[in-house]
VOLO-910505 format. One record per residue: residue number from 1; residue in three letters; x, y, z of N, C-alpha, C in turn. Coordinates in steps of 0.1 Angstrom, whole numbers, plus 2048, in hexadecimal, padded with zeros to 3 digits. Example, Ala and Ser with C-alpha at 12.3 -4.5 7.8 and 13.67 -1.06 7.14 Angstrom:
1:ALA:884:7C7:84E:87B:7D3:84E:884:7DF:84E
2:SER:880:7EA:847:889:7F5:847:881:800:84F
END
This chain:
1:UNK:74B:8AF:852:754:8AD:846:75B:8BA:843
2:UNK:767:8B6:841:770:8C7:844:77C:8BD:837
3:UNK:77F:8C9:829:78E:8C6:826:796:8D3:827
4:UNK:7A0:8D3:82A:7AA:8E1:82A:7B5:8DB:826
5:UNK:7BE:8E4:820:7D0:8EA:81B:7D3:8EC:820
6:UNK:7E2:8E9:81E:7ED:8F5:820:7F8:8EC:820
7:UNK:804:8F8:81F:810:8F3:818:818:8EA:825
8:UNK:81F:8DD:81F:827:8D4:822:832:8D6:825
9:UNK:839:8D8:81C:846:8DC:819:84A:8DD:80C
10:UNK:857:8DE:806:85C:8DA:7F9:865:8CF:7F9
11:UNK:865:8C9:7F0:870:8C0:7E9:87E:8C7:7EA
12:UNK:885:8BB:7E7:895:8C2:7E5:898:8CE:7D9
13:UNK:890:8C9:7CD:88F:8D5:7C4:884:8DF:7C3
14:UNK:883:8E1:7CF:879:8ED:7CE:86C:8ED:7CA
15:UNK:863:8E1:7C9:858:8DE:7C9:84F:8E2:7D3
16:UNK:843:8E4:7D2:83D:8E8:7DC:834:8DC:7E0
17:UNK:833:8DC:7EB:829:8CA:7F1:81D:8CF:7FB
18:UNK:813:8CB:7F6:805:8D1:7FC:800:8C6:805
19:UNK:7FB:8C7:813:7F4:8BE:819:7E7:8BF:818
20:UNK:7DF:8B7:819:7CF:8B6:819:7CA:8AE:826
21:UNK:7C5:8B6:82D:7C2:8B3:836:7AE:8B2:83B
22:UNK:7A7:89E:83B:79C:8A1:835:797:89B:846
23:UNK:78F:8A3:849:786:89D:856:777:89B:851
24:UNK:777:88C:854:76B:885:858:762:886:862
25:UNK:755:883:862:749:881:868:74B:87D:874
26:UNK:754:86C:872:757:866:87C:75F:866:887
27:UNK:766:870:886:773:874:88E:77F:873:886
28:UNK:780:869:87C:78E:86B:878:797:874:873
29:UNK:7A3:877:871:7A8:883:868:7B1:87B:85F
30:UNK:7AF:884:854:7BA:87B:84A:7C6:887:846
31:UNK:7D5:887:842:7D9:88F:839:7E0:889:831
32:UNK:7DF:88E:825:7E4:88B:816:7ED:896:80F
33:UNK:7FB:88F:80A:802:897:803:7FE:892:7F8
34:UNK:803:8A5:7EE:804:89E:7DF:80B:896:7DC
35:UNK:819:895:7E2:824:88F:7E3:820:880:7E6
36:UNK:824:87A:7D8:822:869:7D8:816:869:7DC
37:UNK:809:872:7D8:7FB:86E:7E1:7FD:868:7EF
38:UNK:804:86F:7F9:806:865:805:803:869:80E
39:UNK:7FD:85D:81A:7F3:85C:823:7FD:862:830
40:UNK:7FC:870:831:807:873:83A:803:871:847
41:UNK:7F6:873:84D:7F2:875:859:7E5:86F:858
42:UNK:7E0:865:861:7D0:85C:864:7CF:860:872
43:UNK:7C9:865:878:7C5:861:886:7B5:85C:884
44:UNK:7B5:853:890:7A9:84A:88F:7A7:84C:8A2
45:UNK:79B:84C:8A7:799:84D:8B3:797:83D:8B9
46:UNK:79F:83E:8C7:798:82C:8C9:78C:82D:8D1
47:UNK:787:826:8DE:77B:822:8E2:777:831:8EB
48:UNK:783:834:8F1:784:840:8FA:783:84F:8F5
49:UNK:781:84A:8E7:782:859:8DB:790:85E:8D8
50:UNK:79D:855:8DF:7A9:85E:8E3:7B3:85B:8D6
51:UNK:7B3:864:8CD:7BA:866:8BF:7C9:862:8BB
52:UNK:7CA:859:8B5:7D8:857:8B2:7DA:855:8A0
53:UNK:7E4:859:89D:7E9:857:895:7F0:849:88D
54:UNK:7EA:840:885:7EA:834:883:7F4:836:877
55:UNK:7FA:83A:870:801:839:863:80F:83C:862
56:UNK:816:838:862:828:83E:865:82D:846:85A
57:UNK:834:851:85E:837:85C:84F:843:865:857
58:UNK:83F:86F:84E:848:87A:853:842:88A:854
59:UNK:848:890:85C:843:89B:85F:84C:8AE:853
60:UNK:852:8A3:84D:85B:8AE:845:85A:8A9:835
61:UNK:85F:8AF:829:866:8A9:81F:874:8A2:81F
62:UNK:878:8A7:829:886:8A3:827:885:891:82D
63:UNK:87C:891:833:875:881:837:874:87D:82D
64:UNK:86B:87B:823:85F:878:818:86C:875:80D
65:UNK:878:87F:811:881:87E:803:88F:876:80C
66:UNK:891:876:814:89C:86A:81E:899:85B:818
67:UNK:8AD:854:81B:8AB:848:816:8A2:840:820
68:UNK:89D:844:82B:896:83D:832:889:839:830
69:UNK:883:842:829:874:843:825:872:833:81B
70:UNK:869:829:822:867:81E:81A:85A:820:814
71:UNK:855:828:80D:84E:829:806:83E:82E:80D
72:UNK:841:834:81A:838:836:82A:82F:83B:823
73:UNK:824:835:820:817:83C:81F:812:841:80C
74:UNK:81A:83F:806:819:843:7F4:80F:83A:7F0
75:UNK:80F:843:7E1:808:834:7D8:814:830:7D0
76:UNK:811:824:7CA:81E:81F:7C2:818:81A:7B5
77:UNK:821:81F:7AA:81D:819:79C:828:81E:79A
78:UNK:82B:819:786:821:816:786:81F:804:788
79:UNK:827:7FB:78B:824:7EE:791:82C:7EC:79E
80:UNK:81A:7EA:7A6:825:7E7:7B8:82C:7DB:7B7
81:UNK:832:7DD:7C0:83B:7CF:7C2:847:7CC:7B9
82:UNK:84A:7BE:7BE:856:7BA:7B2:852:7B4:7A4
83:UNK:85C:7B7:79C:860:7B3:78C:867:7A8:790
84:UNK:86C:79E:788:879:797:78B:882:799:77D
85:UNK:88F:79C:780:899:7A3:774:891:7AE:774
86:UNK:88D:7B7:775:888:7C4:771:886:7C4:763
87:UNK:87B:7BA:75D:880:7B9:752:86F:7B3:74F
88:UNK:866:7B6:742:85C:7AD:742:85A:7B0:732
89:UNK:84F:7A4:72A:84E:7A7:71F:83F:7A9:71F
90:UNK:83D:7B1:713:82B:7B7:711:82C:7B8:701
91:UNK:822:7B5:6FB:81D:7B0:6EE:82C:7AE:6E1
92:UNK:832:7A4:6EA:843:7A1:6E0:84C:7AA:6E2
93:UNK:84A:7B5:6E9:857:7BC:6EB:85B:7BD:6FB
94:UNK:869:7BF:6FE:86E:7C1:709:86E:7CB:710
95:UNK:86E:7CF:71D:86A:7D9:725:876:7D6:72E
96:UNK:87E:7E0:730:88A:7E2:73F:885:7EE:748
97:UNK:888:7E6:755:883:7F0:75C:88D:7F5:767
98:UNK:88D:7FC:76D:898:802:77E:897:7F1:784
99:UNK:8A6:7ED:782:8A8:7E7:78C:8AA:7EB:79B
100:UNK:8A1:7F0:7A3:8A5:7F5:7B0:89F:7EE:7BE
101:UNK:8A4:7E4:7BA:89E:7D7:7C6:8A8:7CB:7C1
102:UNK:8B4:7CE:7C8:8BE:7C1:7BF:8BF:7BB:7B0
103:UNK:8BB:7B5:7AB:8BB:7B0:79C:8AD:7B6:79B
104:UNK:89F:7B6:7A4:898:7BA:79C:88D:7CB:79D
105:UNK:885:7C9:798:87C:7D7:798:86F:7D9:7A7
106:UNK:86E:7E3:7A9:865:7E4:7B8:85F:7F2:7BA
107:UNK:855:7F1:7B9:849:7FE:7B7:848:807:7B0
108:UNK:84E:802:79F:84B:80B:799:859:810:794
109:UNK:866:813:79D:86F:815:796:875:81D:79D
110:UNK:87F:827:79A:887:82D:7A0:880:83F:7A3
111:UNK:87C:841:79E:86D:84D:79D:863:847:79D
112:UNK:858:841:7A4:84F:83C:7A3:842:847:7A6
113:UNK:837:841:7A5:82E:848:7AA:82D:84D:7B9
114:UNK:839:844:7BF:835:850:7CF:83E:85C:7D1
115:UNK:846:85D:7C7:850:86A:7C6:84B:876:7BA
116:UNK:83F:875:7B6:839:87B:7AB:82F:88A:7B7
117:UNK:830:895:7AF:822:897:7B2:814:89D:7B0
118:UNK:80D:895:7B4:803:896:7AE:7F7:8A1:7AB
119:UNK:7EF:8A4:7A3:7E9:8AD:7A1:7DE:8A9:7AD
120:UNK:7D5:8B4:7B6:7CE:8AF:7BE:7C0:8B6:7BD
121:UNK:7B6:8B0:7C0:7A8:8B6:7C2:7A3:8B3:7C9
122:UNK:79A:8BE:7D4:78E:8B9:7DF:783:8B6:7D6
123:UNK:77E:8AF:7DF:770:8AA:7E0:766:8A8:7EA
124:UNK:75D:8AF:7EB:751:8A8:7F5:746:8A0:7F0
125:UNK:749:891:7F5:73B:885:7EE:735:885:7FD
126:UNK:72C:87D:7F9:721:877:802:728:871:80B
127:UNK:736:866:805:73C:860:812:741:865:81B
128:UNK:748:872:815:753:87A:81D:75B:882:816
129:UNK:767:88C:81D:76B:892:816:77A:88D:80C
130:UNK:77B:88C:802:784:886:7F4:78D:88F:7F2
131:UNK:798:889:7EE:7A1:88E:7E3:7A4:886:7DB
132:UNK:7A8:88B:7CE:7AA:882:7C2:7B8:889:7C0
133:UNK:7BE:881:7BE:7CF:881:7B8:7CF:880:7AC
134:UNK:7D5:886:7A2:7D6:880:798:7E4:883:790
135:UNK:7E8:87E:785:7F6:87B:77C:7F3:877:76F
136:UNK:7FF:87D:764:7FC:877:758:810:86E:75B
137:UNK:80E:863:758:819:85C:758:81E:85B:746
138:UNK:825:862:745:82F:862:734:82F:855:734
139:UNK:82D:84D:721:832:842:71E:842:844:721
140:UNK:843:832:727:852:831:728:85B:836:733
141:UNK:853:83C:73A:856:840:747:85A:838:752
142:UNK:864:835:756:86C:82A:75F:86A:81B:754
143:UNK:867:820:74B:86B:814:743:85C:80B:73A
144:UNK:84F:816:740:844:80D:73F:83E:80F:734
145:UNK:836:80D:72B:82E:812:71D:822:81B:721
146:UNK:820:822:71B:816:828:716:813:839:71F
147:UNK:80C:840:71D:807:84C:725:7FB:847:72B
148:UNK:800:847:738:7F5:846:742:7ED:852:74D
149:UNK:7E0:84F:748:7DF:858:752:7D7:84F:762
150:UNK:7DB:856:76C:7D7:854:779:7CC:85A:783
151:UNK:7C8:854:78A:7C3:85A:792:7C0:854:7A0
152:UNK:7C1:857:7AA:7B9:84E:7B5:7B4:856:7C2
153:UNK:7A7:853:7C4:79E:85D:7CD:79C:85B:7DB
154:UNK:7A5:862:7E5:7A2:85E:7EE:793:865:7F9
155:UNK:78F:85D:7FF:783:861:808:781:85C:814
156:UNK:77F:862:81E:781:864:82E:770:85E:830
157:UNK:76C:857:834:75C:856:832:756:857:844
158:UNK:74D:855:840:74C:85C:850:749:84D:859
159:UNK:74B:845:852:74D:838:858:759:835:861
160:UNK:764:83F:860:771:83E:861:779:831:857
161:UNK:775:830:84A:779:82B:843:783:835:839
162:UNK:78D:831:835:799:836:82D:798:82F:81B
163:UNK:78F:834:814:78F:82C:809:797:838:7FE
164:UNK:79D:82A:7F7:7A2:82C:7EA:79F:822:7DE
165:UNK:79D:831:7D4:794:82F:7C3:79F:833:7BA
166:UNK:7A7:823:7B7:7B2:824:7AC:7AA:828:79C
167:UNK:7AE:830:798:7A8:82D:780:7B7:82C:77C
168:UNK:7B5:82A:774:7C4:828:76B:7BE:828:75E
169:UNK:7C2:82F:752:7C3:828:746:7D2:831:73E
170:UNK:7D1:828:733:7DE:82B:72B:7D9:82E:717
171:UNK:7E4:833:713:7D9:831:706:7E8:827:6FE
172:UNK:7F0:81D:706:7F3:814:701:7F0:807:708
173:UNK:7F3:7FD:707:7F4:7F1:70F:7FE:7F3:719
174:UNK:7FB:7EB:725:806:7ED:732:807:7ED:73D
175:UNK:80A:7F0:743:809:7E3:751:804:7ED:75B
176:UNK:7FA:7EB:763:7F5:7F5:76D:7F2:7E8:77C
177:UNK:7FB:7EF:787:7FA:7E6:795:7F9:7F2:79C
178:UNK:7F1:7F9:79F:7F1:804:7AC:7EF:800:7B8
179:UNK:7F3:806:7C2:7ED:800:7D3:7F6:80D:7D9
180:UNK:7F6:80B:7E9:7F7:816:7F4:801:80D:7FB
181:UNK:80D:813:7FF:80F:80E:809:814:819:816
182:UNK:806:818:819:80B:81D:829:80E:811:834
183:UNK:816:814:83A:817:811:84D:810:814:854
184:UNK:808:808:85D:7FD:809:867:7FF:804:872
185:UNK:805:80A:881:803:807:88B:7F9:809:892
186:UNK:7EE:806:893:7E1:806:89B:7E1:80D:8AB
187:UNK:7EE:80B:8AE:7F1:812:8BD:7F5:820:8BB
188:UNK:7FA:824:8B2:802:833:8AF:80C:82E:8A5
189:UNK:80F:833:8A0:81A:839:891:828:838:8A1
190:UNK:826:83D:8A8:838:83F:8B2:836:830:8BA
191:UNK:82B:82A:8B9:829:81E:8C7:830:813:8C3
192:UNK:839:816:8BB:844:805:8BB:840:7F8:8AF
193:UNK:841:7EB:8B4:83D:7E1:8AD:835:7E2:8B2
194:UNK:82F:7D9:8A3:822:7D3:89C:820:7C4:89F
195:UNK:82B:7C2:8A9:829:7B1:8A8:821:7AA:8B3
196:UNK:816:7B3:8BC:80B:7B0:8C6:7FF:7B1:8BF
197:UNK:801:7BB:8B2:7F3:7BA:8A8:7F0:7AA:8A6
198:UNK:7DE:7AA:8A3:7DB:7A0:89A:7D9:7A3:88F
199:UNK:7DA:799:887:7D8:79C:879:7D0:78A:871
200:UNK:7C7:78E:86F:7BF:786:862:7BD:78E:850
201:UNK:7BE:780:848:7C4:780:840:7BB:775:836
202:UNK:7AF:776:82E:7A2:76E:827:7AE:76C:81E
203:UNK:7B5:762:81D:7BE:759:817:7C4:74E:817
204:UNK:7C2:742:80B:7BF:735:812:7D0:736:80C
205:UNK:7D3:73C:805:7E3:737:7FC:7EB:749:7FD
206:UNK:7F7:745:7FB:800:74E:7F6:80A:74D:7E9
207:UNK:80D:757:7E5:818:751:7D7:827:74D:7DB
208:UNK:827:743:7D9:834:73D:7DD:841:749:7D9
209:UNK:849:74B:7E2:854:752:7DE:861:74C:7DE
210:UNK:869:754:7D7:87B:74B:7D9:87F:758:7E6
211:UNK:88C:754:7E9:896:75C:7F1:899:76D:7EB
212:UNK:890:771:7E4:894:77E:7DE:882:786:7DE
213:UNK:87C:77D:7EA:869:77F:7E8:863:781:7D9
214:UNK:86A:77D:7D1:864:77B:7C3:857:76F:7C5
215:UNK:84D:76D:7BC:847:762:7BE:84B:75C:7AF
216:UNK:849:74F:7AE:850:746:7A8:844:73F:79E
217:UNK:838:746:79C:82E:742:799:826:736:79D
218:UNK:824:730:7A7:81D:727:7B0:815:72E:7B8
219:UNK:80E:727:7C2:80A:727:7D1:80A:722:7DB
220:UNK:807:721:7E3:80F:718:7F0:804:71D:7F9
221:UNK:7FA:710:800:7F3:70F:808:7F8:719:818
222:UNK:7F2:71F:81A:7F1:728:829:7F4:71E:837
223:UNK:7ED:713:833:7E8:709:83B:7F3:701:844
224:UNK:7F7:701:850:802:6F9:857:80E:705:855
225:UNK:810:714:851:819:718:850:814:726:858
226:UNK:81D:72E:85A:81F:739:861:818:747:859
227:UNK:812:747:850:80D:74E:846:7FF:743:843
228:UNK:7FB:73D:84F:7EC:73A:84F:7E9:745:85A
229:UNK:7DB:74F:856:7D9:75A:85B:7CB:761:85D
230:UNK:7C5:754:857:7B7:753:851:7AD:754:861
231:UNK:7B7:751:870:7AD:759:87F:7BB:765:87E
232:UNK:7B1:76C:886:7BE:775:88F:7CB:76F:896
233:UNK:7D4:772:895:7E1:76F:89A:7E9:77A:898
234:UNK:7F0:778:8A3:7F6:77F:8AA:805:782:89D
235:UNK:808:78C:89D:817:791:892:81F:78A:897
236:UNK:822:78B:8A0:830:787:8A9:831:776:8A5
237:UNK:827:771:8AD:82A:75E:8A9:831:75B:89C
238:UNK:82C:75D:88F:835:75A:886:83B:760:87E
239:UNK:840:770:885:846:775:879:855:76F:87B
240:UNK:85D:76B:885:86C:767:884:86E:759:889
241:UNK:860:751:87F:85E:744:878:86C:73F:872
242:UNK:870:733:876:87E:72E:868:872:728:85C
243:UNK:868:72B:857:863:72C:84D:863:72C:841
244:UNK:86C:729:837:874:733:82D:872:73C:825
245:UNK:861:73C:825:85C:749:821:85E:751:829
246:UNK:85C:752:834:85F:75E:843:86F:75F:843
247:UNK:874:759:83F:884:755:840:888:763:833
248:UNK:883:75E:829:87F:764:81A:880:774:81E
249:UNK:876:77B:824:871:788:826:875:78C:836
250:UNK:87B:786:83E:884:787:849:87C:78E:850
251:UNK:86E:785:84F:85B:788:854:855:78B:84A
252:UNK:846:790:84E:83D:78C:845:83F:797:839
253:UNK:843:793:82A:83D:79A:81F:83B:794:816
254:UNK:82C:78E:815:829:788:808:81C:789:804
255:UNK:819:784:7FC:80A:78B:7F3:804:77F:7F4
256:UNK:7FA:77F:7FB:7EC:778:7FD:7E3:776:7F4
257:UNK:7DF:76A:7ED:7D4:769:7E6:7C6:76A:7EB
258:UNK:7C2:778:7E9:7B1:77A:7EA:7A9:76C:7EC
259:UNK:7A4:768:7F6:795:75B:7F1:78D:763:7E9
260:UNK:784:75B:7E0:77D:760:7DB:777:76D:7D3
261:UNK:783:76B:7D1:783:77E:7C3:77E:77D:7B9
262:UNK:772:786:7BB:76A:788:7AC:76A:797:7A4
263:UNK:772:7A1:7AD:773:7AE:7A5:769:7B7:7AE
264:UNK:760:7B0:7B8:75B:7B8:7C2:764:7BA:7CC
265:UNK:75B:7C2:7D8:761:7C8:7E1:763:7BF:7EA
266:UNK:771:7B8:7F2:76B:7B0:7F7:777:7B4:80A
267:UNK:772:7AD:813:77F:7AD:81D:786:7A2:81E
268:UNK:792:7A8:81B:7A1:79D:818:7AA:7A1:828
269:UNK:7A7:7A8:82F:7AF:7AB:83A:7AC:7B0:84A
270:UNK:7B1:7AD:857:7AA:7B3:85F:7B8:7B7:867
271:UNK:7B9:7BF:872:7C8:7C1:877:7BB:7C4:88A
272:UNK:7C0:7C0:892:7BD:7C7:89F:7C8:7C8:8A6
273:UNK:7C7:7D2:8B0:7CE:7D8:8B7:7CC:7D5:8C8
274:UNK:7D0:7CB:8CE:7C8:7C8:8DC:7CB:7D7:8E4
275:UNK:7D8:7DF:8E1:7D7:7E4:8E9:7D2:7F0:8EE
276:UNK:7CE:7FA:8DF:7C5:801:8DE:7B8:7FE:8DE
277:UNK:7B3:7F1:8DB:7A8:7EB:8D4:7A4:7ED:8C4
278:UNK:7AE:7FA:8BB:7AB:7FB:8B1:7A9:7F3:8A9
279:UNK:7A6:7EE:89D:7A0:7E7:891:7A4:7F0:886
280:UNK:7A8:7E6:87F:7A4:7E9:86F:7A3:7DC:863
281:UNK:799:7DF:859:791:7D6:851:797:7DF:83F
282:UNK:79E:7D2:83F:7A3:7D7:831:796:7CB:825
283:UNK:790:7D6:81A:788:7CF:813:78D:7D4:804
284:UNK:78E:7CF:7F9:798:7D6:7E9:78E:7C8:7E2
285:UNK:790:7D1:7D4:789:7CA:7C7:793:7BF:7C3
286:UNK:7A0:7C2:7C9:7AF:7B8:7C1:7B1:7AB:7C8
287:UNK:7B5:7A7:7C1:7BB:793:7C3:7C5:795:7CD
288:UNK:7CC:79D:7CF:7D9:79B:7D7:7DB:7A7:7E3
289:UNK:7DE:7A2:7F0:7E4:7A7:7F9:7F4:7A9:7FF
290:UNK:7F9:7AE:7FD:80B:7B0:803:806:7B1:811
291:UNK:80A:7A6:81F:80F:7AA:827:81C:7A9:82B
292:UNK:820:7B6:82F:82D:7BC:833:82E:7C0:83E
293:UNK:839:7BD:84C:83A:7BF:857:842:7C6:85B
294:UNK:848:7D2:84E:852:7DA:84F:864:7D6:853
295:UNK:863:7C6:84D:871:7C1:850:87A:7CE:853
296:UNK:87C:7D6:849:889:7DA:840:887:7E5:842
297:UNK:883:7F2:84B:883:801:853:887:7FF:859
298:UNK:897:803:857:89E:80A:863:89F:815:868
299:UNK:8A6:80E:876:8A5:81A:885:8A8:828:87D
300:UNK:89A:833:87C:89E:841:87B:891:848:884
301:UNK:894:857:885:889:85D:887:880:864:881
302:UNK:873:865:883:86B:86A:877:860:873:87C
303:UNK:856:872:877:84A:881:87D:847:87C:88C
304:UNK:846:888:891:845:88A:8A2:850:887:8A8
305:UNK:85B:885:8A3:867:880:8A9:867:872:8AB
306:UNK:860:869:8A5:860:85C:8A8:865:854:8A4
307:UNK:870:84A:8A8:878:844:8A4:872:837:89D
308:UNK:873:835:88E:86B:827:88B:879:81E:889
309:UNK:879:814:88C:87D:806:88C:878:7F8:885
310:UNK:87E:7EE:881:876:7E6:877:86C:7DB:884
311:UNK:860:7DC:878:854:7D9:87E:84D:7E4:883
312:UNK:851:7F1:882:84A:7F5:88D:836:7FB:885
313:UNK:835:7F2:87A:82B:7F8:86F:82A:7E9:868
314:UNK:81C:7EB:862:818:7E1:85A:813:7E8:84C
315:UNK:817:7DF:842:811:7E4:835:806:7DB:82C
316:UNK:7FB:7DC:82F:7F1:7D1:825:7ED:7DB:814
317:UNK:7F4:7D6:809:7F5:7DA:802:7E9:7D3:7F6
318:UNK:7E6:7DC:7F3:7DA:7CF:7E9:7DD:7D1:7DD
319:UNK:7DE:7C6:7D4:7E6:7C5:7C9:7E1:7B9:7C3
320:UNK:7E5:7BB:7B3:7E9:7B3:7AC:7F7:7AA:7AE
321:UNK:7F6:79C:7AA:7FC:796:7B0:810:79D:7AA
322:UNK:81A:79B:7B8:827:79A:7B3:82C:791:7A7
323:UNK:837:79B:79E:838:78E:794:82E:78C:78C
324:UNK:825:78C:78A:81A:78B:780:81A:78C:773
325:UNK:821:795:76D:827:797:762:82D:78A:75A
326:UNK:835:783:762:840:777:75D:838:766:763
327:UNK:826:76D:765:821:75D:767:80F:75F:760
328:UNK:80D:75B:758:807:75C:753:7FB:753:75D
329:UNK:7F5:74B:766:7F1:747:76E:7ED:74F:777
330:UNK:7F3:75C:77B:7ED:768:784:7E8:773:77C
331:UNK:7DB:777:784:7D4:780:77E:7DF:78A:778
332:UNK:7DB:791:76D:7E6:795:762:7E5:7A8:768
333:UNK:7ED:7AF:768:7E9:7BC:76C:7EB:7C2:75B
334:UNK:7EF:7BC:756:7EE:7C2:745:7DD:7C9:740
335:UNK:7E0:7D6:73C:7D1:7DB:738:7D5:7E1:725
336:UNK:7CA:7DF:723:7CA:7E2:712:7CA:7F0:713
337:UNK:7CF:7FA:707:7CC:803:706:7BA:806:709
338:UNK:7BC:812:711:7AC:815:711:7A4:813:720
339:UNK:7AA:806:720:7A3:7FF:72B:7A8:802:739
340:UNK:79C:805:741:7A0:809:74B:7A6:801:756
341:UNK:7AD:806:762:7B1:7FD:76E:7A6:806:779
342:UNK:79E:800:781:794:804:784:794:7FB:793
343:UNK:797:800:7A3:798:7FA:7A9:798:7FF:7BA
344:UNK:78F:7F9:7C4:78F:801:7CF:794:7FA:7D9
345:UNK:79C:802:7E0:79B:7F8:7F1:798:804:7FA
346:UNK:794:7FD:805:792:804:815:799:7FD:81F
347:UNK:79C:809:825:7A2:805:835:79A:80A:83C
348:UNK:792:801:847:787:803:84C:78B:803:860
349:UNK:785:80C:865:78C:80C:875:783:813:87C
350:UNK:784:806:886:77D:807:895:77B:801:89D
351:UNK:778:7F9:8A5:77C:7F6:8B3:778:7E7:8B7
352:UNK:77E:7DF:8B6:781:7D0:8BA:777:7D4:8C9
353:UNK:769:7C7:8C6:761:7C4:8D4:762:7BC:8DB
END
């Protein structure tokens, strides 16, 4: 168990950006910027012990701060996903938010939490070695109520598990949806498409969406459609489905209803890699899954010189559901003053037998 520093780079204004760099028991290495808490660097070993780097990013700031950066590796608040209108109501009064996703709002806003940065601390636990991130978010900040404070603790465990410990509270009422969205190519971060991965998905429904991946407050059986995912199956077969949900997200991005969500830990996800053999076992306390197949990264180059392309990354985002705010039928991400948002997932990896 080993954590070490050192400097990143800066921001365009002269910020200074620290990496954290935490080696595990297991072999894995992790690095973390303060910058958007982001998961810059994973290597995971496959059967042969031979180290690759599974998470797509960049190797500079001037990456992290490019229009190309889709959000590679951050956390997002303070609500992932889309708003529709950018616009929501909370105890009779109206809230506007950054429209910066066409008509509506998308991870928080135009400064969100993965452009923030964050205060950081080591830790050595029993699982492994940690860093905790943390932020105070000003009321009204991109538009949301109250002063929030943040936190989320990451830990390398010697399992080669990657877990993250969201808290949130506010001392007003207000909307708290945190989650990660890194890119995972199981073969390497430079190895191309994701569309030879398997991927399972403990979801018997999805939220119906319109042509703007808004969901419309419904759900729509998995069952007979291209987004049934509940064995392993292959990316490729249905992501360029005439499906109109696939049609919708021009491939897969939609939010998966958890089976059986009680606020434990449970596994909502599995991804293999035939070609490395790699694995990974996504398990979160939250009702909702985003998978995303990187429609929308375009052709640039990024850390190691590697050119990413769309698809060439997958994002399983665990979340409260999209839209949630404007359907009173999905779990509510609304929290009272006081009350905490208290919430874990892991990304768990290792070797398909």
């Amino acid at each position: 168990m080993q954590i070490s520093v050192g400097e990143f780079g800066k921001t365009a204004d002269g910020r200074q950006v620290q990496a954290w760099r935490l080696e595990g028991d297991g072999g894995a290495v992790c690095t973390l910027l303060d910058y958007g808490g982001t998961v810059q660097q994973l290597l995971i070993p496959d059967a042969a012990g031979q180290m690759a780097d599974v998470v797509l990013g960049y190797d500079s700031m001037e990456g992290y701060e490019s229009a190309d950066n889709g959000y590679h590796g951050a956390l997002i608040g303070r609500h992932g996903n889309r708003i529709e209108n950018a616009v929501f109501e909370l105890g009779g009064k109206e809230y506007k938010l950054a429209a910066n996703d066409g008509r509506n709002h998308l991870h928080g806003g135009t400064v969100g939490f993965d452009k923030k940065i964050w205060t950081a601390r080591p830790l050595e636990t029993e699982e492994g070695p940690s860093v905790a991130f943390s932020l105070i978010s000003p009321d009204m900040e991109e538009g949301y109520p109250g002063n929030l404070q943040v936190t989320v603790t990451y830990t390398l465990t010697s399992d080669n598990e990657l877990k993250l410990e969201y808290e949130a509270v506010s001392d007003q009422e207000t909307v708290i949806n945190l989650t990660n969205h890194s890119y995972f190519n199981l073969s390497g971060h430079q190895a191309g498409s994701i569309v030879d991965h398997l991927i399972m998905i403990e979801a018997d429904e999805f939220t119906t969406i319109n042509e703007e991946c808004i969901p419309n407050g419904t759900f729509t059986s998995v069952a007979g459609t291209p987004l049934d995912l509940r064995q392993p199956t292959r990316i490729g077969d249905g992501i360029n489905s005439d499906f109109a949900a696939i049609k919708a997200g021009q491939g897969y991005d939609h939010n998966f209803v958890i089976r059986d969500v009680d606020g434990t830990l449970k596994r909502c996800a599995q991804v293999i890699d035939p070609a490395s053999g790699r694995t990974m076992t996504v398990s979160t306390t939250l009702p909702g899954i985003q998978f995303y197949s990187g429609n929308f990264v375009k052709e640039h180059v990024a850390k190691d010189g590697a050119v990413y392309r769309s698809r060439g990354g997958l994002c399983l985002e665990t979340q409260f559901f999209p839209n949630s705010l404007k359907h009173k039928n999905f779990p509510s991400p609304i929290f009272k003053a006081g009350e905490k948002f208290h919430h874990i997932t892991v990304y768990a990896f290792g070797m398909s037998k």
